[in-house]
N, CA, C and O atoms as CSV, one atom per row, in Angstrom:
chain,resi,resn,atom,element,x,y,z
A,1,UNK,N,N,-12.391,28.697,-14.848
A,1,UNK,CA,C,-12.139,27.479,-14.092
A,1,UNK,C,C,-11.894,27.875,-12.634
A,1,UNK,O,O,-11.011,28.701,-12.404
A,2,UNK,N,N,-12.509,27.422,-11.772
A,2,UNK,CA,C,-12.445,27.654,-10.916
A,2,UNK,C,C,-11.345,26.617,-9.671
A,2,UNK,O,O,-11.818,25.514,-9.399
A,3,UNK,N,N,-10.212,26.923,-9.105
A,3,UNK,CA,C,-9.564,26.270,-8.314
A,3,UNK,C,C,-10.123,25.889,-6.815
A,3,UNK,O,O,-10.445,26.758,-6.004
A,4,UNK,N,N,-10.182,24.730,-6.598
A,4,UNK,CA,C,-10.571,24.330,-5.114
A,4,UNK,C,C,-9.565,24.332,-4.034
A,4,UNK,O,O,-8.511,23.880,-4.482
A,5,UNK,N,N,-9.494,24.572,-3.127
A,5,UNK,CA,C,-8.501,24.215,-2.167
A,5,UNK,C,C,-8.333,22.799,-1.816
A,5,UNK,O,O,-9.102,21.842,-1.729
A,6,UNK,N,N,-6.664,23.039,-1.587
A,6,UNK,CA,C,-6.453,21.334,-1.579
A,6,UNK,C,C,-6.839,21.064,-0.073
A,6,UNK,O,O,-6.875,21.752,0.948
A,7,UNK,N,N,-7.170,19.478,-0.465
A,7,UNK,CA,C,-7.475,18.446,0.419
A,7,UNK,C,C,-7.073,18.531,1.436
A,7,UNK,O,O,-5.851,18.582,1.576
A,8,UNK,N,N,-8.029,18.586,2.686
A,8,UNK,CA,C,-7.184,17.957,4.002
A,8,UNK,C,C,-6.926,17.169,4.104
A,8,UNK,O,O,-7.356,16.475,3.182
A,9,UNK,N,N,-6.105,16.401,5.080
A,9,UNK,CA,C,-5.908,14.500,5.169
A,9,UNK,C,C,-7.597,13.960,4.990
A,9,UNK,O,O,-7.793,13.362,3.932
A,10,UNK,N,N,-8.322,14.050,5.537
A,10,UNK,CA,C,-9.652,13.104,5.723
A,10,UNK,C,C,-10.212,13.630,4.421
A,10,UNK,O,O,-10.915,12.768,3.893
A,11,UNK,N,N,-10.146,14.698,3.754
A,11,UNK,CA,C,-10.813,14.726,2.333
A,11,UNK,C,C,-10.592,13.696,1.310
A,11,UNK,O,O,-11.327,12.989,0.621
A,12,UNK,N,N,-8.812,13.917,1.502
A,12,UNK,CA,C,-8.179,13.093,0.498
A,12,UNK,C,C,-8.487,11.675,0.828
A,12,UNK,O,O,-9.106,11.024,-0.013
A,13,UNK,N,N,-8.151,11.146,1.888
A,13,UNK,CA,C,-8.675,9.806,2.195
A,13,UNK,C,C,-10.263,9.234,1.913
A,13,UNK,O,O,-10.635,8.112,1.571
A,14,UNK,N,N,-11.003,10.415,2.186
A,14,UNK,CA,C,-12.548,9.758,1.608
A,14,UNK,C,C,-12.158,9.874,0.113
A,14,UNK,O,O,-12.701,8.996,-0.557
A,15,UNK,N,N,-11.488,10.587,-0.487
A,15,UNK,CA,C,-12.022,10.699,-1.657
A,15,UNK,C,C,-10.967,9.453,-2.417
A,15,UNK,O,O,-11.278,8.993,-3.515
A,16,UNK,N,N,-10.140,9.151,-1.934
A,16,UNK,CA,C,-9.570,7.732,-2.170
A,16,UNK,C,C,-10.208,6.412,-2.171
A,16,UNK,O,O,-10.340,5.448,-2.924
A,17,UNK,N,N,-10.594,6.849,-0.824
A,17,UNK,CA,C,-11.679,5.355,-0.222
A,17,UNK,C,C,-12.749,5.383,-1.420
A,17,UNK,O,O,-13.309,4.319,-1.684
A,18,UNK,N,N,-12.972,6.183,-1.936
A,18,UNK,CA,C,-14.700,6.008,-2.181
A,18,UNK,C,C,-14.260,4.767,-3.621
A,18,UNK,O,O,-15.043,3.882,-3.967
A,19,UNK,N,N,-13.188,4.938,-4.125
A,19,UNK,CA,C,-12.757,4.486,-5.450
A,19,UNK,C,C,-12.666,2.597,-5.056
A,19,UNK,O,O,-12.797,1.507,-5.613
A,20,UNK,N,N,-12.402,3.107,-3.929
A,20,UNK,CA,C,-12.038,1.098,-3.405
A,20,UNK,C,C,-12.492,0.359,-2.433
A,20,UNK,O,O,-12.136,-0.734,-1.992
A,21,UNK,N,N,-13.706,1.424,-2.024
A,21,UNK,CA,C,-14.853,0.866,-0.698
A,21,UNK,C,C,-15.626,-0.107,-1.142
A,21,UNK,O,O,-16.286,-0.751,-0.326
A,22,UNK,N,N,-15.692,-0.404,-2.540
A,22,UNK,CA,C,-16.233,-1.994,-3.122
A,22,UNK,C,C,-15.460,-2.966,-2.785
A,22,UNK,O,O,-15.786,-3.970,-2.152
A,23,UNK,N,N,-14.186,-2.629,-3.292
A,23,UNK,CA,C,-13.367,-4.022,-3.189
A,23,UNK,C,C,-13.219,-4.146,-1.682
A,23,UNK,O,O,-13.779,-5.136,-1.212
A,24,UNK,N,N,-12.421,-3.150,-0.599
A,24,UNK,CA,C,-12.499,-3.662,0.407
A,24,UNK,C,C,-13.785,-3.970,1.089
A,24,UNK,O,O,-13.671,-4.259,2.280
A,25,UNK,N,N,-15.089,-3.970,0.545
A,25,UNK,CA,C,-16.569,-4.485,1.125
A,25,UNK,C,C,-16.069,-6.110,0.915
A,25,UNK,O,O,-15.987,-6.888,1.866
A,26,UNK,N,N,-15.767,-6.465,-0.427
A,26,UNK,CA,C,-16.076,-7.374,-1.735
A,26,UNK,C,C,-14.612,-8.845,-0.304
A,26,UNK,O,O,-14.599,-10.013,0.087
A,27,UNK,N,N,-14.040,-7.982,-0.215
A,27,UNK,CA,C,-12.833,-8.659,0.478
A,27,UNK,C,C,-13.250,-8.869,2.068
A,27,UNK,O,O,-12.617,-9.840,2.483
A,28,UNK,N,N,-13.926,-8.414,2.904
A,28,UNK,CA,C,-14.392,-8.595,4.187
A,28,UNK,C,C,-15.236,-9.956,3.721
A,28,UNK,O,O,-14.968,-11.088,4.124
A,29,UNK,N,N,-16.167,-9.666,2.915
A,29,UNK,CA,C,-17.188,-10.405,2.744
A,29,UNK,C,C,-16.519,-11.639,2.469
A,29,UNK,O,O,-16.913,-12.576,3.164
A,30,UNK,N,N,-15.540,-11.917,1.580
A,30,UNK,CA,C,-14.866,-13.165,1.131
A,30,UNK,C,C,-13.822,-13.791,2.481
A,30,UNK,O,O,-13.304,-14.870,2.191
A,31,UNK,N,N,-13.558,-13.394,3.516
A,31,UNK,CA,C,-13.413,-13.706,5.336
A,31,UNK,C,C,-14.609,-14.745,5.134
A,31,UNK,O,O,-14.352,-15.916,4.857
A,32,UNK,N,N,-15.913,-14.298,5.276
A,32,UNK,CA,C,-16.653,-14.514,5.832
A,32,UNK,C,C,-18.030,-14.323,5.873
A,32,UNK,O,O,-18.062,-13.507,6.793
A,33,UNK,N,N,-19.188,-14.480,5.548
A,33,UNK,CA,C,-20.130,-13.473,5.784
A,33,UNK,C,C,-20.324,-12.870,7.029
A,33,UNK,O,O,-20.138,-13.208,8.198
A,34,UNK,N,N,-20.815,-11.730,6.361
A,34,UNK,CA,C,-21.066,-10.566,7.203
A,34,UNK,C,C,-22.397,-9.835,7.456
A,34,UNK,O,O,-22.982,-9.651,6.389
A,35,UNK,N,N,-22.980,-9.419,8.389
A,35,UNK,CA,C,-24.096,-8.484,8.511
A,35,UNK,C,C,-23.603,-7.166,8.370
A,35,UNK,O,O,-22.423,-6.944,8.100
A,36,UNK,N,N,-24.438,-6.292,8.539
A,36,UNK,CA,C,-24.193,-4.314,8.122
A,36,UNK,C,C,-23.522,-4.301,8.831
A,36,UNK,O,O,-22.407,-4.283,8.310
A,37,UNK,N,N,-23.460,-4.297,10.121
A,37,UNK,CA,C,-23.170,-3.332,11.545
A,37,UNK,C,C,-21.353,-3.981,11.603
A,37,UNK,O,O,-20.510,-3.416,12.298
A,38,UNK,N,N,-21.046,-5.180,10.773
A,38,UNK,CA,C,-19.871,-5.764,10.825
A,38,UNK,C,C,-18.655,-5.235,10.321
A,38,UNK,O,O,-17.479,-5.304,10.678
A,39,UNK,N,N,-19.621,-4.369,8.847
A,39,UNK,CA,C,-18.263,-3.722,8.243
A,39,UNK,C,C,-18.208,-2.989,8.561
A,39,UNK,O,O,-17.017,-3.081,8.860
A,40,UNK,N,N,-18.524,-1.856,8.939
A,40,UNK,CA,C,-18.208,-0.970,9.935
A,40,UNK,C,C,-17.150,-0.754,10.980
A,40,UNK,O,O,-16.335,0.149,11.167
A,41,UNK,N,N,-17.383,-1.688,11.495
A,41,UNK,CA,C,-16.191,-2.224,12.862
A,41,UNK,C,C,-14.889,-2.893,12.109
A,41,UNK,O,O,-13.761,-2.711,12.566
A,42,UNK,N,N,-15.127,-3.704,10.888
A,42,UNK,CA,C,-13.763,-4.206,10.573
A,42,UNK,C,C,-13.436,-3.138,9.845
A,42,UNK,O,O,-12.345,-2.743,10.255
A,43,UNK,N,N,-13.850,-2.431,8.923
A,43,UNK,CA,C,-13.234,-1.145,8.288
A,43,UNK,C,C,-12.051,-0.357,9.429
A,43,UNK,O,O,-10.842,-0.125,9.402
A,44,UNK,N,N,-13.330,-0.091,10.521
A,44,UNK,CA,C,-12.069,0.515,11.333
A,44,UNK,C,C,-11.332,-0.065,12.077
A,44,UNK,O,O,-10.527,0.746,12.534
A,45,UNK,N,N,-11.172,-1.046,12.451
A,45,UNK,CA,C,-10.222,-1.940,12.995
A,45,UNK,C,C,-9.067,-1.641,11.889
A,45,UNK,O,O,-8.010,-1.158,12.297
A,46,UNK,N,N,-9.207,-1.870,10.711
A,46,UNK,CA,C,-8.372,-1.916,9.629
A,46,UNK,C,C,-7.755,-0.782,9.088
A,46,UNK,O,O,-6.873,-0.748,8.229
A,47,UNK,N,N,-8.554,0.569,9.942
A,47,UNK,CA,C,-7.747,1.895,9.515
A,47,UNK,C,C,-8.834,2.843,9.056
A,47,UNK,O,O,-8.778,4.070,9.143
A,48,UNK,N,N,-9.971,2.028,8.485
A,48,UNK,CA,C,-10.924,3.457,7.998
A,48,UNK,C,C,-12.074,3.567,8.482
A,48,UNK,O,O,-13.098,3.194,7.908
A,49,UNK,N,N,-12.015,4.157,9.729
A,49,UNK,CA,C,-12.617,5.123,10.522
A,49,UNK,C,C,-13.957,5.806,9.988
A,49,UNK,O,O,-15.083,5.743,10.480
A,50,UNK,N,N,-13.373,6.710,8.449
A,50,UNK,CA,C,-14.303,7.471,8.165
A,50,UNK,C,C,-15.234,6.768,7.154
A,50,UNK,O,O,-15.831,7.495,6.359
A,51,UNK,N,N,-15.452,5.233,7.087
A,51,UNK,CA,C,-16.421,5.174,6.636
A,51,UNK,C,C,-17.992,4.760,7.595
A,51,UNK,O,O,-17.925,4.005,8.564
A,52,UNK,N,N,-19.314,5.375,7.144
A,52,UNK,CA,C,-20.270,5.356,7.841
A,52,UNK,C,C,-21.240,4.613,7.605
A,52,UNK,O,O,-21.155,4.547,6.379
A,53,UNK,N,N,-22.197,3.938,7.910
A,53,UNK,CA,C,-22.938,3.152,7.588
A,53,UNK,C,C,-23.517,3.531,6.180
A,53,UNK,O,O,-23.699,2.721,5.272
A,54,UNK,N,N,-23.863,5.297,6.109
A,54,UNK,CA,C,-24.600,5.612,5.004
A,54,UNK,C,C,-24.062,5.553,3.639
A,54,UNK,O,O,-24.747,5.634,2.619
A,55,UNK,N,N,-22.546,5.377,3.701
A,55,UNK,CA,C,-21.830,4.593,2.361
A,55,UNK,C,C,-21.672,3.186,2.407
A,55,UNK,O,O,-20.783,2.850,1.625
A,56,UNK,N,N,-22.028,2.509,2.832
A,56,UNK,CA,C,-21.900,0.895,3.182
A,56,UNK,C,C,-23.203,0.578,2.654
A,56,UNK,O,O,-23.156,0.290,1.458
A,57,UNK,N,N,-24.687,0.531,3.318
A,57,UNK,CA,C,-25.502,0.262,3.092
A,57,UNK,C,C,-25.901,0.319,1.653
A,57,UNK,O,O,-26.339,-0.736,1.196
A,58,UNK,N,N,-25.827,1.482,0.747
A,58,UNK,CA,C,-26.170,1.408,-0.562
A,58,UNK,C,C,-25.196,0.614,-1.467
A,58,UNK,O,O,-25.503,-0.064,-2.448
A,59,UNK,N,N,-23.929,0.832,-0.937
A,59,UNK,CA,C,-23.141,-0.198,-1.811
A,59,UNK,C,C,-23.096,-1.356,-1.738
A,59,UNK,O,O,-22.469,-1.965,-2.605
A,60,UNK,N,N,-23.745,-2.063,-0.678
A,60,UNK,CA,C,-24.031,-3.825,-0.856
A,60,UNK,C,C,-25.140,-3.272,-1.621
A,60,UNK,O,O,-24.766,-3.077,-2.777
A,61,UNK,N,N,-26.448,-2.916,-1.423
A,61,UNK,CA,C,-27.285,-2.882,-2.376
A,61,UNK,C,C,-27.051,-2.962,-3.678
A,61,UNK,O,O,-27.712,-3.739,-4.367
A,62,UNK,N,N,-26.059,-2.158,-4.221
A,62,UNK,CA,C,-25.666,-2.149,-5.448
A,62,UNK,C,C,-24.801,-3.326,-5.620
A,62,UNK,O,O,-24.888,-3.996,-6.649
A,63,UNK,N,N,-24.309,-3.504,-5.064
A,63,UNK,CA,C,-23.531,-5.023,-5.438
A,63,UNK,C,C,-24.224,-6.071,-5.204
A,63,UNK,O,O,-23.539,-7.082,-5.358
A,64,UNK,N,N,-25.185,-6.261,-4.927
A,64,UNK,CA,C,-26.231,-6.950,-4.829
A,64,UNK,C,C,-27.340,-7.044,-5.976
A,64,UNK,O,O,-28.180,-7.920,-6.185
A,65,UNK,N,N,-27.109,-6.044,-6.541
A,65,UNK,CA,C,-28.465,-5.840,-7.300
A,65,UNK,C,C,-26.932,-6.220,-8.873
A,65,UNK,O,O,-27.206,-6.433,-10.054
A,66,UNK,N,N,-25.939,-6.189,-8.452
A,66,UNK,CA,C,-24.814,-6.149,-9.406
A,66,UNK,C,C,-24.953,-7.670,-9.510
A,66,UNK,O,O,-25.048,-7.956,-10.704
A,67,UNK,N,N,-24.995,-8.573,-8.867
A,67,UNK,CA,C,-24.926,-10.210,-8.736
A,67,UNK,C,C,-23.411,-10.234,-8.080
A,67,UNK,O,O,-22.834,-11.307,-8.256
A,68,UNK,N,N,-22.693,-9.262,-7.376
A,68,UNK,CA,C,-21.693,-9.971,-6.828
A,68,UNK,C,C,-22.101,-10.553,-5.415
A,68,UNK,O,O,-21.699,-11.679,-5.122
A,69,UNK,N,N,-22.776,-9.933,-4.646
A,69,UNK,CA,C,-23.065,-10.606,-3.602
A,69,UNK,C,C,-24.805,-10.848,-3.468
A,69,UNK,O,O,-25.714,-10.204,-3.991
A,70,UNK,N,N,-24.865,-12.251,-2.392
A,70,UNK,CA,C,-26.205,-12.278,-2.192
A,70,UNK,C,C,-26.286,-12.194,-1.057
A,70,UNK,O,O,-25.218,-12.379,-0.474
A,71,UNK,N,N,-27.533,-11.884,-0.156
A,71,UNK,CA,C,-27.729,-12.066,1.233
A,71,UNK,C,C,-28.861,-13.380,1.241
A,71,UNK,O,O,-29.383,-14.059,0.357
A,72,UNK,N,N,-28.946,-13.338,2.958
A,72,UNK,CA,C,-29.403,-14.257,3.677
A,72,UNK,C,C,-29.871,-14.049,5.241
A,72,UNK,O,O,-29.120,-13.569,6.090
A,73,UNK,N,N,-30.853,-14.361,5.430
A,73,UNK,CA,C,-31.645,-14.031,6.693
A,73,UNK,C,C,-30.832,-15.079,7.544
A,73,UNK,O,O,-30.474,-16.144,7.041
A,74,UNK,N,N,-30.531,-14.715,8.949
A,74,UNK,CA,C,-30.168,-15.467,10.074
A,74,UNK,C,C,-30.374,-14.914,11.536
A,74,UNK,O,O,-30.159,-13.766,11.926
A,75,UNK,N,N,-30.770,-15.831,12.148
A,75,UNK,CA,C,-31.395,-15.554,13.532
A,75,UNK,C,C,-30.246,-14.703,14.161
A,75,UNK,O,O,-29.133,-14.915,13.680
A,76,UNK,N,N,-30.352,-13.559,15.389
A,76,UNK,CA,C,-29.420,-13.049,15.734
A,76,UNK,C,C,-29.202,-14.043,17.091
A,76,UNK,O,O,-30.111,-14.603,17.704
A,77,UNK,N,N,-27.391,-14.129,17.471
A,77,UNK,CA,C,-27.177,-14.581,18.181
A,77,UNK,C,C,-27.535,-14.003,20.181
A,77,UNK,O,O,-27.425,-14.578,21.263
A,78,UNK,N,N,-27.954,-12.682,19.760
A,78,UNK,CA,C,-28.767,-11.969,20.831
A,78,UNK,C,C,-30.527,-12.163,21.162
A,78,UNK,O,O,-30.981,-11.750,22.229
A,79,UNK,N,N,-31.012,-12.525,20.598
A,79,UNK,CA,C,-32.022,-13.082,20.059
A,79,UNK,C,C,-32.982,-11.964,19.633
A,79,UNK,O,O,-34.151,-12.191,19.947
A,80,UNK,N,N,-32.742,-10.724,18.943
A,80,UNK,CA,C,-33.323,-9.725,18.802
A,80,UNK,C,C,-33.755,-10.142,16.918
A,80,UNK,O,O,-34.017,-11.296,16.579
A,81,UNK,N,N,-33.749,-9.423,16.313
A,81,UNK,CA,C,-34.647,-9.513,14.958
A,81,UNK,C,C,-33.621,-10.185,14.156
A,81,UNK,O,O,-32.468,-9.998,14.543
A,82,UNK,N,N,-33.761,-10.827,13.260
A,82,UNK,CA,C,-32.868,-11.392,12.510
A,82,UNK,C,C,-31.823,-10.582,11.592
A,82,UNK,O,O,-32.091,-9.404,11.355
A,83,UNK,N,N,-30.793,-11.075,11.129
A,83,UNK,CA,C,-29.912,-10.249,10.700
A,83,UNK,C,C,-29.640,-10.211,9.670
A,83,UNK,O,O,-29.666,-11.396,9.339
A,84,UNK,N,N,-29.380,-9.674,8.873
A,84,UNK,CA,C,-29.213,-9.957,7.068
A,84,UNK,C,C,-27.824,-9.862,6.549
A,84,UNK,O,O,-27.186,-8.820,6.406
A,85,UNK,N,N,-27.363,-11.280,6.237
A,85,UNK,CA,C,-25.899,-11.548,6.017
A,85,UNK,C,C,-25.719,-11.107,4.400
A,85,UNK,O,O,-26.503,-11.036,3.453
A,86,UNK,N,N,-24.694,-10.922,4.523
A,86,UNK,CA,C,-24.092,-10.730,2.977
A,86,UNK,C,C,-23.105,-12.388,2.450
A,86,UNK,O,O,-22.817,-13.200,3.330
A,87,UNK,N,N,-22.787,-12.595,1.255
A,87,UNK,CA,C,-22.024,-13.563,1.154
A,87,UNK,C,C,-21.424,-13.454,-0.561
A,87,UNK,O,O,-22.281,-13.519,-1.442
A,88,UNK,N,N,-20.392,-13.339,-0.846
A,88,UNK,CA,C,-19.924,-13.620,-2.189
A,88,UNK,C,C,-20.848,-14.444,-3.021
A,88,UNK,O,O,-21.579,-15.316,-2.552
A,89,UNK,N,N,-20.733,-13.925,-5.038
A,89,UNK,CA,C,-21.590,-14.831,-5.533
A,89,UNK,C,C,-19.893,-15.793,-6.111
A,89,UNK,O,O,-18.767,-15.854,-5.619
A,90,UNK,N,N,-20.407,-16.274,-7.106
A,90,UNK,CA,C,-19.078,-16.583,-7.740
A,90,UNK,C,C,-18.621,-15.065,-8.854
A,90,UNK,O,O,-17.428,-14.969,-9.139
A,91,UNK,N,N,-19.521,-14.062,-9.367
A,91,UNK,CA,C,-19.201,-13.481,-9.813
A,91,UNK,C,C,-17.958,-12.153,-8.913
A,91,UNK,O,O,-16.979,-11.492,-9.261
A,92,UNK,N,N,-18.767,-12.346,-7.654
A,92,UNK,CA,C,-17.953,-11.537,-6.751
A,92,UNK,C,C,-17.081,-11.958,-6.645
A,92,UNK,O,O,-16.177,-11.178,-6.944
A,93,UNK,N,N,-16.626,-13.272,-6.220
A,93,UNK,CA,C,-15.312,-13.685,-5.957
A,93,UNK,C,C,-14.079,-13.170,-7.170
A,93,UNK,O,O,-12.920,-12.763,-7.081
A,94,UNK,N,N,-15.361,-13.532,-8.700
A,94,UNK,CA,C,-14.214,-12.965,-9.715
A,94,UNK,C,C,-13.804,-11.308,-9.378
A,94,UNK,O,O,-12.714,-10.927,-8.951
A,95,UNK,N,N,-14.839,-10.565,-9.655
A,95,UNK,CA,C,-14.408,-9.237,-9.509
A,95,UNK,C,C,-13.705,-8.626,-8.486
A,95,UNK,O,O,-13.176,-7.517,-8.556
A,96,UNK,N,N,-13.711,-9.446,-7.440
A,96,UNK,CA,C,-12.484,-9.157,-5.591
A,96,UNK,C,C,-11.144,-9.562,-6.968
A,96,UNK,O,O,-10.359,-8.648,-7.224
A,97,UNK,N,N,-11.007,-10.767,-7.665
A,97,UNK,CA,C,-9.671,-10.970,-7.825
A,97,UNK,C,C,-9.631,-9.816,-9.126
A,97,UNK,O,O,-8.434,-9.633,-9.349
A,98,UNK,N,N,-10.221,-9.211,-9.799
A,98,UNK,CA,C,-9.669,-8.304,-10.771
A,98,UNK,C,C,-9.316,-7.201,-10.111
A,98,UNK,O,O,-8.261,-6.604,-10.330
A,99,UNK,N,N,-10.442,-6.747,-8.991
A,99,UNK,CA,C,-10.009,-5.353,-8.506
A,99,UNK,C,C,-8.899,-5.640,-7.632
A,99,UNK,O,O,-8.250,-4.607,-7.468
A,100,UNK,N,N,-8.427,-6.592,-7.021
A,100,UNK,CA,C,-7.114,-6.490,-6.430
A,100,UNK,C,C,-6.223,-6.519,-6.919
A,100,UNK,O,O,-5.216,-5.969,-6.473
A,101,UNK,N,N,-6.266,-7.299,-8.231
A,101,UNK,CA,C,-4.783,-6.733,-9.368
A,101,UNK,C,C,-4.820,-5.537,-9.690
A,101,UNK,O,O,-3.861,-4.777,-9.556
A,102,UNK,N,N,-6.009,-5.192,-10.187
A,102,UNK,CA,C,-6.131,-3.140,-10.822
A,102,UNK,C,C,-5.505,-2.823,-9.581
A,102,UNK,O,O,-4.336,-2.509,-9.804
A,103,UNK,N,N,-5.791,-2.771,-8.353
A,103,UNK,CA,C,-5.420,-2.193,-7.131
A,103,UNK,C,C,-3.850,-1.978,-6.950
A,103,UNK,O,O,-3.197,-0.941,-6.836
A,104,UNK,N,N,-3.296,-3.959,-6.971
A,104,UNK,CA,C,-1.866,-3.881,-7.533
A,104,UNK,C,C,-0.963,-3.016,-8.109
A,104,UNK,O,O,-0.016,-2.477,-7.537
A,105,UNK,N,N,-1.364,-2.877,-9.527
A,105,UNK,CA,C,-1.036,-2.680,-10.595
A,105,UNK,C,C,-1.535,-0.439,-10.810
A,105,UNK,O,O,-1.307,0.234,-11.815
A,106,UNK,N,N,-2.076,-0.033,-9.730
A,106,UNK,CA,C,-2.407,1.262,-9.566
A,106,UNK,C,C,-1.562,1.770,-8.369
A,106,UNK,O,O,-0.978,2.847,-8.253
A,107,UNK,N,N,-1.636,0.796,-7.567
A,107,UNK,CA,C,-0.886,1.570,-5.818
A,107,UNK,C,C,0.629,1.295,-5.859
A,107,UNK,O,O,1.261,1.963,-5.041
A,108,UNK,N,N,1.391,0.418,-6.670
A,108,UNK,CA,C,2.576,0.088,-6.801
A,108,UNK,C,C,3.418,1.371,-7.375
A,108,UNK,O,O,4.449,1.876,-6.928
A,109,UNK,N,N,2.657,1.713,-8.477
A,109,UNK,CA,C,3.497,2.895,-9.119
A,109,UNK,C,C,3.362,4.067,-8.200
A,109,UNK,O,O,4.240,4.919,-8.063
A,110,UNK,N,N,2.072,4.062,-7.504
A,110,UNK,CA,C,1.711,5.641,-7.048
A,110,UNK,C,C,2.363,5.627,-5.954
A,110,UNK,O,O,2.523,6.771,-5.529
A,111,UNK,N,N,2.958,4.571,-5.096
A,111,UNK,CA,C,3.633,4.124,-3.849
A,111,UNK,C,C,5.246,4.598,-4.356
A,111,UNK,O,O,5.932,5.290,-3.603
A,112,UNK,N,N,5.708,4.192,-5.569
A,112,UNK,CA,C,7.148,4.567,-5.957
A,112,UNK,C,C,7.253,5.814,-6.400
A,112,UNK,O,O,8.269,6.509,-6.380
A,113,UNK,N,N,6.130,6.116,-6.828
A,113,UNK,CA,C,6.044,7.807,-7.153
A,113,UNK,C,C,6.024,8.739,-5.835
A,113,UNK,O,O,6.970,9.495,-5.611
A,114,UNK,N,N,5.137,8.675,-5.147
A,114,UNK,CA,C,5.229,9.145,-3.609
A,114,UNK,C,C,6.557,9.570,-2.740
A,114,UNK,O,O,6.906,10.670,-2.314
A,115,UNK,N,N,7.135,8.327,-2.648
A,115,UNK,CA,C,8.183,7.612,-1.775
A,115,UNK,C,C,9.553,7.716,-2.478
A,115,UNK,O,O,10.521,7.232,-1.891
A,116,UNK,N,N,9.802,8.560,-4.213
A,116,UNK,CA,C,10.835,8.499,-4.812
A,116,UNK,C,C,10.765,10.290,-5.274
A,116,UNK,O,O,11.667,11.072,-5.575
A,117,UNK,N,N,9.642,10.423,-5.190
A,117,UNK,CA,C,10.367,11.770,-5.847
A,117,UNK,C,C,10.781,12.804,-5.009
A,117,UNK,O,O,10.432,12.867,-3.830
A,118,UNK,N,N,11.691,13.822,-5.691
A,118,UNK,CA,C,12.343,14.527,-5.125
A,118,UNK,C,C,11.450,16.027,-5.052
A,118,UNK,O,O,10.289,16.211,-5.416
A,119,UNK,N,N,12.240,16.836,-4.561
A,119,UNK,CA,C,11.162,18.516,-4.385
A,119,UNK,C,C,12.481,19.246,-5.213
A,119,UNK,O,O,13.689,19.085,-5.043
A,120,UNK,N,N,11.809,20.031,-6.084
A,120,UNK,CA,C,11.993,20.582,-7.253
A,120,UNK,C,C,13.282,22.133,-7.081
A,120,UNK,O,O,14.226,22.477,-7.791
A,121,UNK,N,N,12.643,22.763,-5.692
A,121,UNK,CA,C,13.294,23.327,-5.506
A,121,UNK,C,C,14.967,23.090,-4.646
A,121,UNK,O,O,16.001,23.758,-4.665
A,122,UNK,N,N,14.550,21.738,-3.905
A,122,UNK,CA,C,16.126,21.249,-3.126
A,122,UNK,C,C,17.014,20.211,-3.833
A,122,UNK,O,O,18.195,19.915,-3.648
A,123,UNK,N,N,15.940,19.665,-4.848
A,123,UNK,CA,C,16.784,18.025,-4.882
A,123,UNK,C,C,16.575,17.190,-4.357
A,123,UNK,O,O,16.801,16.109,-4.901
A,124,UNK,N,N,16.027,17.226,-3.006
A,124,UNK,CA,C,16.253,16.709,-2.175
A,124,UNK,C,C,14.911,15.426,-1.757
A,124,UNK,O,O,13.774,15.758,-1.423
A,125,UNK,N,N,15.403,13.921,-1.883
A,125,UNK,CA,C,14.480,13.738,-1.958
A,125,UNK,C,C,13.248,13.554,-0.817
A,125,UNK,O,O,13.592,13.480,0.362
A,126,UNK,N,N,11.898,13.483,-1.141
A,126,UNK,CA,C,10.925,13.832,0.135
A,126,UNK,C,C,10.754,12.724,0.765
A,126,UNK,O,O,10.141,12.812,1.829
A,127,UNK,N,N,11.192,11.460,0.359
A,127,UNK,CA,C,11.078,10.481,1.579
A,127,UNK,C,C,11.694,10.047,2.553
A,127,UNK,O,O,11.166,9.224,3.301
């Protein structure tokens, strides 16, 4: 078995994100519709930076081809080529509300686990 070295901050964070870059797609989209170039900018407005178009793009596809979301052609307000919106189906709307309880019901404990335990060798606790 071979041991990897642990995570830097941005490892660990992609490798977090990647588990919940649906739902927070699934949740922009339910704002509002959205074109590509949109989530991008609200991702990082919102803190995640490290996601890139080249994980965005296939995952509406797949959620698309999933029936949670559909798109829609609309003229750009620049008047350059038209833009291809995304929009919740009703199935999406369901699956935004399951994955935000799983989400709930996963980050609550791992948040009290984090933020409560102590280090083994002081006692002392690390938050």
């Amino acid at each position: 078995m071979t041991k990897e070295p642990p995570a830097t901050g941005d490892q660990r964070r992609s490798q977090l994100l990647r588990g919940v870059l649906d739902l927070c797609l699934l949740a922009l989209i339910a704002e509002r519709p959205r074109y590509g170039f949109e989530f991008a900018e609200a991702l990082a407005a919102g803190g995640l930076e490290l996601v890139s178009d080249g994980s965005i793009y296939p995952l509406l596809a797949r959620m698309e081809r999933a029936g949670l979301i559909s798109s829609y052609r609309a003229p750009s307000p620049s008047g350059g080529a038209p833009r291809k919106y995304y929009r919740l189906t009703d199935a999406g709307h369901a699956e935004l509300g399951r994955g935000r309880a799983d989400w709930l019901a996963f980050a609550g404990p791992v948040g009290r686990i984090l933020t409560t335990a102590t280090t083994p060798s002081t006692g002392e606790n690390t938050a």
